[in-house]
C-alpha positions, 0 to 999 in steps of 0.5 A: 671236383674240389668240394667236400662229398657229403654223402655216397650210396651204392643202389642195390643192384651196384650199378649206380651211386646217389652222390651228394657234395657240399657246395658254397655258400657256407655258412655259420648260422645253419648246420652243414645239412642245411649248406648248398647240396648238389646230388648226382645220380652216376653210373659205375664208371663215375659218369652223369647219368642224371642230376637230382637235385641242386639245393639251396642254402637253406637258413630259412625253411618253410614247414608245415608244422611250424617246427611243431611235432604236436600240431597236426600236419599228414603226411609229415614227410613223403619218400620218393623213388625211381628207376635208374633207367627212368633216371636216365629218360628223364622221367619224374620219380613217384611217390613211395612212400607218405609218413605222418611221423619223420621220416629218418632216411632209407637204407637199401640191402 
């Protein structure tokens, strides 16, 4: 994999890694968060257990806000979670969590 990594994370237990890449289209218009993202879910042997989400270049993102803190909108963001042996049987995550303000991400352990 030729490509920069964007991001790696240990699940609490060790045994899996969520990795992240860039991937091109690059773009100069957009911040690299917004680039072509590939996440993977991997076993501690760096092997596929399941692929999470293949995104888009995102220069245009429709949001519920309009970008607008002050307007209304519940929830704001929604954090979802799920087992890594549910990963593995291709079962669809649940939702953990709804917040009315963003939500900045999750740190495990």
């Amino acid at each position: 994999m030729a490509c920069p990594i964007y991001s790696v994370d240990p699940s609490p237990d060790g045994n899996f890694l969520l990795v992240s890449w860039l991937e091109k289209p690059y773009s100069f218009n957009v911040p690299c968060g917004r680039f072509p993202q590939r996440t993977q879910l991997w076993d501690r042997s760096g092997s596929l257990v399941r692929e999470i989400a293949a995104l888009p270049l995102a220069e245009d993102i429709p949001i519920a806000d309009d970008g607008d803190p002050s307007v209304e909108v519940s929830p704001r963001d929604v954090v979802y979670t799920i087992a890594a042996k549910a990963a593995e049987n291709d079962i669809q995550p649940s939702i953990l969590a709804k917040t009315d303000l963003r939500c900045g991400g999750v740190a495990w352990g």
